[in-house]
SERO-4910 file (N, C-alpha, C, O; in steps of 0.05 Angstrom, whole numbers):
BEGIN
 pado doro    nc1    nc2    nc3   cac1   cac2   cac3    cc1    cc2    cc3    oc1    oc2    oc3
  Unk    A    327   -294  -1492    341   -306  -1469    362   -326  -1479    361   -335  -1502
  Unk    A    379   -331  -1461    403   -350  -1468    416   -370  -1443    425   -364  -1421
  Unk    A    415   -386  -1451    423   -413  -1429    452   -401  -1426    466   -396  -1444
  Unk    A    461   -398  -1390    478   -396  -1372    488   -416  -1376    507   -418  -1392
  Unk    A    479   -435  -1364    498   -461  -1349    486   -482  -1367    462   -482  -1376
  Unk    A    507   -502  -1372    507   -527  -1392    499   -546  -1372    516   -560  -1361
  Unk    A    467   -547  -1364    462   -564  -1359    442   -586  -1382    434   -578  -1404
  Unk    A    437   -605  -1373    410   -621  -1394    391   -607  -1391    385   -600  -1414
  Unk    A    378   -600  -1378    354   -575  -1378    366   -547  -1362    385   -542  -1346
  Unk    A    346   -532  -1375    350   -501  -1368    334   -502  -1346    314   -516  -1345
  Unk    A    343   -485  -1324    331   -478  -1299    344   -448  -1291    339   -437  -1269
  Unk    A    362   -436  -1313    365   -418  -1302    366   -392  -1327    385   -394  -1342
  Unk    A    348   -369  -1332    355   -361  -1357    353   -325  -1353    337   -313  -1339
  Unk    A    375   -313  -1368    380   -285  -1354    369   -272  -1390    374   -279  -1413
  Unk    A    355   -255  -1378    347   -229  -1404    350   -200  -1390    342   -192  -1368
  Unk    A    362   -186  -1408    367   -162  -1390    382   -169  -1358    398   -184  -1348
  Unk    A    366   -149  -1351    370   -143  -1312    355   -159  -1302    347   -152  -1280
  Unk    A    347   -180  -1308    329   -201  -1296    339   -235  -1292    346   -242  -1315
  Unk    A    341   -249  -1279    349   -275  -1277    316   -292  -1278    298   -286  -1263
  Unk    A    314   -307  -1292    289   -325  -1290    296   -362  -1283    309   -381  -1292
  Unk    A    284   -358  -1269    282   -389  -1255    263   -413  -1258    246   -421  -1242
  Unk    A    268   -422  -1282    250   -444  -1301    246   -473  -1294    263   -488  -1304
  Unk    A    229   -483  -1283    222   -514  -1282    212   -525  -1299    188   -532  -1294
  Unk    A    221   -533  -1327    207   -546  -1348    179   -569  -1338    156   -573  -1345
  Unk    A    197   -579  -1318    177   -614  -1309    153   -601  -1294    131   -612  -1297
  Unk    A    153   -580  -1278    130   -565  -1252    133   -586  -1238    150   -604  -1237
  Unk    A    108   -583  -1225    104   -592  -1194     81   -618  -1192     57   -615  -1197
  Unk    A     93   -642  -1184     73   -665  -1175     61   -658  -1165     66   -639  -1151
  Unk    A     30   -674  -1165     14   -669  -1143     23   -678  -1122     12   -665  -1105
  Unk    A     39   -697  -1111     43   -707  -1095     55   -684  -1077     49   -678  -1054
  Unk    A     75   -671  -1096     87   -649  -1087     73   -625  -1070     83   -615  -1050
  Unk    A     41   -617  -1086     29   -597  -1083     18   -603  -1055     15   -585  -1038
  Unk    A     11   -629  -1052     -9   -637  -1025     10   -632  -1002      6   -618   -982
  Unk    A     42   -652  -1010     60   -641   -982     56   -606   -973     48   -597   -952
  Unk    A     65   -594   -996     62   -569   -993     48   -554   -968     55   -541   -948
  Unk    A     20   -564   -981     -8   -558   -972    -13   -566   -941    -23   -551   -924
  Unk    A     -5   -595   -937     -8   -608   -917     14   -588   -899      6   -578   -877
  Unk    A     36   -583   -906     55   -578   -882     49   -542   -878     48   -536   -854
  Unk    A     47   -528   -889     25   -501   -880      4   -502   -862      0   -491   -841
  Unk    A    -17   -525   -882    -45   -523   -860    -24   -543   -835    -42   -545   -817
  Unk    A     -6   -554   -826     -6   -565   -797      6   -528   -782     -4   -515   -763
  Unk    A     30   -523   -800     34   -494   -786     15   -479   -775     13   -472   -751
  Unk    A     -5   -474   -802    -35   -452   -791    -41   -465   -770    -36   -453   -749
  Unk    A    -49   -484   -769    -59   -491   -740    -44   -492   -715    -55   -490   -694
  Unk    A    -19   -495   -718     -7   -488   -691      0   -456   -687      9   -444   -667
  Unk    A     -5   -447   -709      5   -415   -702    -15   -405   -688    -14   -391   -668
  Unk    A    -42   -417   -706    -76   -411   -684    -72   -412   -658    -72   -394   -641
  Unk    A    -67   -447   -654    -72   -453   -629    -56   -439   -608    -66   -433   -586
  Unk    A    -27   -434   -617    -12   -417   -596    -24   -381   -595    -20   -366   -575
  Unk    A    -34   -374   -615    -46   -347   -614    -75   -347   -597    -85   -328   -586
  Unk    A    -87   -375   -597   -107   -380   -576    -99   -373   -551   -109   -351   -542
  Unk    A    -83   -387   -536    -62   -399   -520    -53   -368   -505    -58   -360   -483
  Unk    A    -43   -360   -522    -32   -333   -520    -57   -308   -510    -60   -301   -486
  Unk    A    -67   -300   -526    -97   -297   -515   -116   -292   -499   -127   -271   -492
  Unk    A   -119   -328   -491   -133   -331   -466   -112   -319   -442   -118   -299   -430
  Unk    A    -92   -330   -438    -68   -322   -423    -75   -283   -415    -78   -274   -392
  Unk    A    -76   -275   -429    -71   -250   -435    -94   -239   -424    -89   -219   -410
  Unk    A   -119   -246   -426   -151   -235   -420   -142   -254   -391   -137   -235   -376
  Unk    A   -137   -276   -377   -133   -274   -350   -115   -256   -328   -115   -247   -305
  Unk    A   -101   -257   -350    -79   -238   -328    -94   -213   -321    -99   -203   -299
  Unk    A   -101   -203   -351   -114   -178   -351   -139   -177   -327   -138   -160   -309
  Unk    A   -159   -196   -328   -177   -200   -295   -169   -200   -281   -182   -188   -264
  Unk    A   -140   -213   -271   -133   -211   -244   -118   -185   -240   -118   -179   -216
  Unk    A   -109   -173   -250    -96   -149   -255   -120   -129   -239   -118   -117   -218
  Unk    A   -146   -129   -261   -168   -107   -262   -177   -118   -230   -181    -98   -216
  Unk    A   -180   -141   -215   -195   -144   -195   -170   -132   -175   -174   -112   -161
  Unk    A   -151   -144   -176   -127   -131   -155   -130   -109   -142   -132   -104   -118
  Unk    A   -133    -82   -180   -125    -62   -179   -149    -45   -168   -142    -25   -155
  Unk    A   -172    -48   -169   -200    -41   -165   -210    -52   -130   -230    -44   -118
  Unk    A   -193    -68   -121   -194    -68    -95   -167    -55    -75   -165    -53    -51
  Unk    A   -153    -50    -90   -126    -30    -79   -145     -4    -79   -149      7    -57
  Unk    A   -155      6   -101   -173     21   -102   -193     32    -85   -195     54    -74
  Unk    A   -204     16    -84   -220     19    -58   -209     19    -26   -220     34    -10
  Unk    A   -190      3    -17   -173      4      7   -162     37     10   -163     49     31
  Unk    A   -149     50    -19   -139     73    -11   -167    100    -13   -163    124     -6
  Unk    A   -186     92    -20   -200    108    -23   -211    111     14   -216    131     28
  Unk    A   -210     86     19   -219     92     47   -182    101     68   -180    118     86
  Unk    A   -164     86     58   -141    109     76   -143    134     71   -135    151     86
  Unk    A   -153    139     50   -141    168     38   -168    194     62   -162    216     72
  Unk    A   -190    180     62   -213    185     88   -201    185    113   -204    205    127
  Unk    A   -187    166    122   -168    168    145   -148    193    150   -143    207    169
  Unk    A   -141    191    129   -107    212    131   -123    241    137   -117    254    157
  Unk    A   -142    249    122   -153    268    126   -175    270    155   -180    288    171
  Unk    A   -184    246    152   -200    250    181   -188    237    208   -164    237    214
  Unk    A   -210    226    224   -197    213    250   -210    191    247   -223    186    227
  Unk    A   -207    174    269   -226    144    281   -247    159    292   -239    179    305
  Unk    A   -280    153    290   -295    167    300   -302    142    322   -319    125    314
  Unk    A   -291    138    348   -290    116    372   -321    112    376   -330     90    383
  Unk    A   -330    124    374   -359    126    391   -381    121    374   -403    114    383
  Unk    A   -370    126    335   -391    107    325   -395     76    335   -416     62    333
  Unk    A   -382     71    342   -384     40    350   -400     30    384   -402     10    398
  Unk    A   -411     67    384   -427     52    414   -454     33    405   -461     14    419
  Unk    A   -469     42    381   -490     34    374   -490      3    364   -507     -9    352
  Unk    A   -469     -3    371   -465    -34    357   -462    -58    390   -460    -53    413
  Unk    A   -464    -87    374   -470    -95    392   -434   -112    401   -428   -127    420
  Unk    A   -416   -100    378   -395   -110    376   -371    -91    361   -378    -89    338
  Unk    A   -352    -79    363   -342    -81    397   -361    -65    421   -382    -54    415
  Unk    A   -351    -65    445   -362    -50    458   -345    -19    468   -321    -18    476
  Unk    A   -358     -3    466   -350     24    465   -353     31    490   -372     20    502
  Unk    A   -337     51    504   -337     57    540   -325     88    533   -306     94    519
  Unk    A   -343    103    544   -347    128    540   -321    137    562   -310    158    556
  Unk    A   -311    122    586   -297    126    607   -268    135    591   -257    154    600
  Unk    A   -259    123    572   -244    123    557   -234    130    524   -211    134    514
  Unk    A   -256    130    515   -268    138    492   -253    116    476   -240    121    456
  Unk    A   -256     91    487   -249     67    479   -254     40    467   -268     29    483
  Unk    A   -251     25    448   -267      1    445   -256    -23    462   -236    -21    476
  Unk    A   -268    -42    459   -259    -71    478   -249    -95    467   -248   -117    479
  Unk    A   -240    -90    436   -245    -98    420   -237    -93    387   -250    -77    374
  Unk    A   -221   -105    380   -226    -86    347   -251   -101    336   -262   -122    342
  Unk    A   -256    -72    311   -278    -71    300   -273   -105    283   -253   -116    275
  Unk    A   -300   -110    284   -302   -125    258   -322   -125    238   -346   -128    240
  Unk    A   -305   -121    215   -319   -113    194   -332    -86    187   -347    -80    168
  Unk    A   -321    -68    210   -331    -41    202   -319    -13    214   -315    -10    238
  Unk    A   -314      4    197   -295     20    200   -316     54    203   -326     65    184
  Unk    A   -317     61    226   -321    100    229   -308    113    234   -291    108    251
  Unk    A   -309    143    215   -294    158    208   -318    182    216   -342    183    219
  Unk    A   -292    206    218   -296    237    216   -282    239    192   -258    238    193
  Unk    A   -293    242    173   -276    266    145   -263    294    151   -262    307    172
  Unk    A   -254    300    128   -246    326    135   -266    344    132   -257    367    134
  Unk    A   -297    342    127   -314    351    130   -333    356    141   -354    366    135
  Unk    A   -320    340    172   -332    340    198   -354    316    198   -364    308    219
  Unk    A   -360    304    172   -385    290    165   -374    256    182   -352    248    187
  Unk    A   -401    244    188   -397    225    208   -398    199    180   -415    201    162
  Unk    A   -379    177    182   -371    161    157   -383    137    167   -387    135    191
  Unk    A   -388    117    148   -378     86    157   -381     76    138   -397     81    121
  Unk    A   -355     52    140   -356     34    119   -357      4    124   -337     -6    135
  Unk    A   -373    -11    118   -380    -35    136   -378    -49    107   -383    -42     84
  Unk    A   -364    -83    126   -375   -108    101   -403   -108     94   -419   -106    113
  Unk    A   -417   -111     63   -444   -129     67   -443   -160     49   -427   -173     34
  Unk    A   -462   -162     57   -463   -188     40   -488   -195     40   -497   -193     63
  Unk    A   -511   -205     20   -509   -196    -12   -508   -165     -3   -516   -153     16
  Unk    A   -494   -156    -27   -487   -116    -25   -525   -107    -43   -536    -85    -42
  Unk    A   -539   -133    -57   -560   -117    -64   -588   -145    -68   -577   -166    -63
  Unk    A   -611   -148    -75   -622   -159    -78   -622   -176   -103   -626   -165   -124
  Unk    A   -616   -205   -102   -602   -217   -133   -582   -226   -137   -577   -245   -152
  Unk    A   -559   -208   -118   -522   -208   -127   -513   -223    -94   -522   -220    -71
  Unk    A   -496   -236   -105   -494   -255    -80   -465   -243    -74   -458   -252    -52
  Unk    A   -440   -221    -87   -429   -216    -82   -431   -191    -61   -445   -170    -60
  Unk    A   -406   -204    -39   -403   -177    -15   -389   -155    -25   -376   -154    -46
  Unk    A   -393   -140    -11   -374   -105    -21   -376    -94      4   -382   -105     26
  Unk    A   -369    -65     -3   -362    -50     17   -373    -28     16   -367    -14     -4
  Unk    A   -396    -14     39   -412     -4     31   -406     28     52   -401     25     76
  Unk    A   -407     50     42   -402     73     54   -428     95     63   -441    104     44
  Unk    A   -436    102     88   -455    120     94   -448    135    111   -432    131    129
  Unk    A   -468    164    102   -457    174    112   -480    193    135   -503    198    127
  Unk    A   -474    197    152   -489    205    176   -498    232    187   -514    238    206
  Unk    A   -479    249    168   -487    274    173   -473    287    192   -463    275    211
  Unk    A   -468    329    187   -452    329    199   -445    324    233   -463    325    250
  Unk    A   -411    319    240   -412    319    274   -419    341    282   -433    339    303
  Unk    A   -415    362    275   -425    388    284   -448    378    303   -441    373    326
  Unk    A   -475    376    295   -498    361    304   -500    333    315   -521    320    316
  Unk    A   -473    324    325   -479    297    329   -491    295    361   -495    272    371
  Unk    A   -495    316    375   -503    315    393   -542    323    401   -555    325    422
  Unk    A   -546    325    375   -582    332    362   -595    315    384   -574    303    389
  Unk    A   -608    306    396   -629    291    404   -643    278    385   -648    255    392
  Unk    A   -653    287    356   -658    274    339   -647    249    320   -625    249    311
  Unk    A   -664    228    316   -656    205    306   -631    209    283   -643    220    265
  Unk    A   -608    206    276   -596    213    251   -603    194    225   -597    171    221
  Unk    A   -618    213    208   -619    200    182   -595    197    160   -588    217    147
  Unk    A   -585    174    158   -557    169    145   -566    178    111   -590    184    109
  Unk    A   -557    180     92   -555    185     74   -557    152     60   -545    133     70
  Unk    A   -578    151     32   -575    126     25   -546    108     18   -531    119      2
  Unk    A   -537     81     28   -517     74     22   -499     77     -3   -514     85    -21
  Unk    A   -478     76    -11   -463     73    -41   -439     56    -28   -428     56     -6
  Unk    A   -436     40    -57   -417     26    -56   -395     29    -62   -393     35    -86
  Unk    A   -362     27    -42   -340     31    -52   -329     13    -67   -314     20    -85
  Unk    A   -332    -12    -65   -323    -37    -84   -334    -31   -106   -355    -19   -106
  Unk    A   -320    -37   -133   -332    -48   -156   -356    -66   -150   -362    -73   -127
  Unk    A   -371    -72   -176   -396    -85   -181   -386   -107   -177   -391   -123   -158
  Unk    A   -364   -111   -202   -353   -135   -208   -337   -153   -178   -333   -177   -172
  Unk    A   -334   -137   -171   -319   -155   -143   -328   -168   -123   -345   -155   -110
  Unk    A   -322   -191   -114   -338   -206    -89   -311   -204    -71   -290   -216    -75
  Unk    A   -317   -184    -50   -303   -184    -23   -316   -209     -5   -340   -215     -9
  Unk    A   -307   -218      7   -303   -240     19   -298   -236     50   -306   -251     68
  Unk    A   -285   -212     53   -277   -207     86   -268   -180     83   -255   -171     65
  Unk    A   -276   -170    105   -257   -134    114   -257   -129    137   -276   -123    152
  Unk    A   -215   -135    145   -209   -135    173   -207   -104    176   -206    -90    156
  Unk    A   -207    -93    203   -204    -72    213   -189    -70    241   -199    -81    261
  Unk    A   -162    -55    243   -143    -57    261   -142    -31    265   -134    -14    250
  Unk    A   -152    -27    288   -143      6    298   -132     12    326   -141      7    349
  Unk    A   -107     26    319    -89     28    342    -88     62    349    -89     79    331
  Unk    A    -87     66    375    -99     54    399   -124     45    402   -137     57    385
  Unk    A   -135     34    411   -162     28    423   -174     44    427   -195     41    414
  Unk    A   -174     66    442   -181     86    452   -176    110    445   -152    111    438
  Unk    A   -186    132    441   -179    157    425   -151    174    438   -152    185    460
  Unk    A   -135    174    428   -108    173    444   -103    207    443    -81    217    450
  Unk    A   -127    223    433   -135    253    456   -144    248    485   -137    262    505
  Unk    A   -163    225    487   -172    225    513   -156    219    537   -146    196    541
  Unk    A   -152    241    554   -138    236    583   -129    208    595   -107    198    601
  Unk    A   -161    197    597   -161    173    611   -148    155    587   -143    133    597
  Unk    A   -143    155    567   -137    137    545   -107    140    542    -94    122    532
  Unk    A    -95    164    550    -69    171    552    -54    164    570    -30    157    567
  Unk    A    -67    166    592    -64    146    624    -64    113    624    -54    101    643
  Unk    A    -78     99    602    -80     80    601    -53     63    580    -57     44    566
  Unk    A    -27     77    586    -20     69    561    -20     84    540      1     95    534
  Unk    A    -43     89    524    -35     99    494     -9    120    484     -7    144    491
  Unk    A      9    105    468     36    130    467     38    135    439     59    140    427
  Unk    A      7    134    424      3    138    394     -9    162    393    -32    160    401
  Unk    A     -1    187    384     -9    216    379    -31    211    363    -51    221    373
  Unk    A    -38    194    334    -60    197    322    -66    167    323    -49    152    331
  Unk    A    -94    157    312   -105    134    310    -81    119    281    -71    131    261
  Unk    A    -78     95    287    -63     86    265    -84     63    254    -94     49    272
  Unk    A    -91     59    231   -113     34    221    -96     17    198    -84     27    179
  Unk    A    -97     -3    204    -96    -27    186   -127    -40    180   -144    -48    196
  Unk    A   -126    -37    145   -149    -47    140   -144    -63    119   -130    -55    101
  Unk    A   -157    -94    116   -142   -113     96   -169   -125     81   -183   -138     95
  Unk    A   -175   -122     60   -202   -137     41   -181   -160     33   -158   -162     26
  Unk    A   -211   -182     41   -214   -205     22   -222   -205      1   -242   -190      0
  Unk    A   -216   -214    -20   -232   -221    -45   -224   -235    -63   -202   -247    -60
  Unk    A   -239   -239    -89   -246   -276    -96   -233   -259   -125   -243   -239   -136
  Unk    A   -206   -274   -135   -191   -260   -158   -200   -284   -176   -204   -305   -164
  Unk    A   -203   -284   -203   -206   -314   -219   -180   -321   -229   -161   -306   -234
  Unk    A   -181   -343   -230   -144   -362   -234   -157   -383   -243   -180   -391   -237
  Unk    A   -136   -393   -264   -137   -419   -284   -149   -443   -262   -136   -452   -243
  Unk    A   -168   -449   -266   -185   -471   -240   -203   -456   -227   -216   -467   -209
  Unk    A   -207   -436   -231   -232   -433   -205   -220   -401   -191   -197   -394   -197
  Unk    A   -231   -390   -180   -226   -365   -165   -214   -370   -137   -222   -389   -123
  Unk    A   -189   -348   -129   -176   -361   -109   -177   -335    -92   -178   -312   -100
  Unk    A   -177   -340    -73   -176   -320    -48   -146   -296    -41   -130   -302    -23
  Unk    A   -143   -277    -54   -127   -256    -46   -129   -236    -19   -152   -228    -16
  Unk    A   -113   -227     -2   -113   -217     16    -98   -187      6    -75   -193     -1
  Unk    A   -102   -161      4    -96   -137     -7    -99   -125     23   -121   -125     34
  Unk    A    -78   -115     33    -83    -99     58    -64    -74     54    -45    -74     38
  Unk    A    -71    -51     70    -62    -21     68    -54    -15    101    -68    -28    117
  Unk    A    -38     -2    111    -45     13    135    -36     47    134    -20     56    118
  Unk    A    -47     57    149    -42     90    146    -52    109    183    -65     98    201
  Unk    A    -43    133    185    -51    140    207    -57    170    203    -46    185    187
  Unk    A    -76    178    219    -97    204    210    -74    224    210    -50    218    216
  Unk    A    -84    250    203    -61    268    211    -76    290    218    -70    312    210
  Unk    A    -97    283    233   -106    298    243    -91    308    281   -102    297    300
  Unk    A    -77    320    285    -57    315    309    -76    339    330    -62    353    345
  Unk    A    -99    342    330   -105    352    352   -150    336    358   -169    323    350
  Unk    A   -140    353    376   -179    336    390   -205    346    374   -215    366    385
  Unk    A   -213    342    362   -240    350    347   -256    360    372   -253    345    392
  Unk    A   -269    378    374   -284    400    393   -304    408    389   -304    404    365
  Unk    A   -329    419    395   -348    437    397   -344    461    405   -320    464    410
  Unk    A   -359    483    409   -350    513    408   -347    506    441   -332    521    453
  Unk    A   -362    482    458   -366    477    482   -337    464    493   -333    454    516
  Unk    A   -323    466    474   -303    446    479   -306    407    490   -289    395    502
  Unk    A   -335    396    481   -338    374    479   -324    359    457   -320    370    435
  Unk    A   -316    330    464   -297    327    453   -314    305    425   -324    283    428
  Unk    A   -313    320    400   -337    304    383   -330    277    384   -348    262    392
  Unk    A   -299    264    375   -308    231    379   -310    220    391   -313    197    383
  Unk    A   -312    225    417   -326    216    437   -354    214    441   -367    197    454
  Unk    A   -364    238    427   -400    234    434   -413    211    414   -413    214    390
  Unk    A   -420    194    422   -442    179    399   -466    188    397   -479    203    411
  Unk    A   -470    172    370   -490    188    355   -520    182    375   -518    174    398
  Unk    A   -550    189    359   -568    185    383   -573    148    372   -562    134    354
  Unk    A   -584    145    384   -598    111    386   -616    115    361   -631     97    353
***
């Protein structure tokens, strides 16, 4: 090797294709600790913001998954609608709204619970509960089903099918509005006379539920509306008009 530059010490020395970069004196400790010290403060803020970052990232991701898992469920029950009708007359058995056969009408929107005809003639409902099971203090939304309308006129008691849940596990519904326009089954005569100038039932249906946010879980409102397309009167071979008949007591 051979000294470049005329300085009092060599710090810089070329052999071949190589340049070498020489500190005769090295490195103080004093030197080594700055070093040391000013990395480990870096490492730790690169942590803490990769913490930071992170956590951030796993919340969004929950509120995302709860959002998306109750949109979920809202269209799973429009998507029941589009294909079926409002079944008016499940709601005679209740003590709220009140149902009038005169009209095939309620007095009232539903609250908290929604009947359907599928497209498989099968008799639906989907009601709030709260607790949804023994233990879990979270509400959901619970779907049964009643068997077909074909028979809804049986004299026999109808045995519903055991409940299932359309909500996630994970989710605490809180409320489920139910808006159904017309009132009244807007095939029926007297319901057509009364006003109704809506060809099929139209439903607005809106879940509450409890999303988690930085502080505590905060109350989201997720609502859908949709209208059957079913555009003619559900019938018997008798020409009785099925959503009108309720089920037996």
């Amino acid at each position: 090797m051979r000294r470049i530059f005329n300085f009092p010490f060599s710090i810089f020395h070329i052999s071949e294709n190589w340049i070498f970069i020489v500190n005769p004196r090295g490195f103080t400790l004093l030197e080594l600790l700055t070093v040391m010290g000013v990395f480990s403060l870096l490492s730790i803020l690169i942590v803490a913001i990769h913490q930071q970052v992170s956590l951030l990232q796993r919340r969004t991701q929950g509120e995302n998954k709860v959002i998306s898992e109750a949109r979920y469920a809202l269209e799973a029950m429009a998507t029941a609608l589009r294909v079926g009708t409002v079944y008016y007359a499940g709601y005679a058995n209740g003590s709220s709204p009140t149902f009038t056969a005169s009209n095939c009408g309620l007095n009232a929107q539903p609250n908290g619970v929604l009947y359907l005809i599928d497209e498989d003639k099968e008799r639906v409902r989907y009601v709030f509960q709260r607790p949804c099971s023994i233990g879990v203090n979270n509400g959901c939304i619970v779907k049964t089903f009643y068997g077909s309308i074909a028979s809804v006129r049986d004299s026999s008691t109808p045995n519903p099918v055991p409940s299932a849940r359309v909500t996630a596990e994970d989710l605490d519904i809180q409320s489920f509005a139910v808006n159904v326009r017309p009132l009244c089954n807007p095939y029926n005569k007297t319901c057509m006379n009364d006003g109704a100038n809506i060809r099929q039932p139209f439903v607005t249906l809106t879940l509450g539920v409890l999303v988690p946010k930085q502080g505590g879980a905060r109350m989201e409102y997720i609502q859908t509306s949709t209208s059957s397309r079913v555009y003619h009167k559900i019938v018997d071979a008798n020409n009785i008009d099925l959503v009108c008949t309720p089920m037996p007591p």
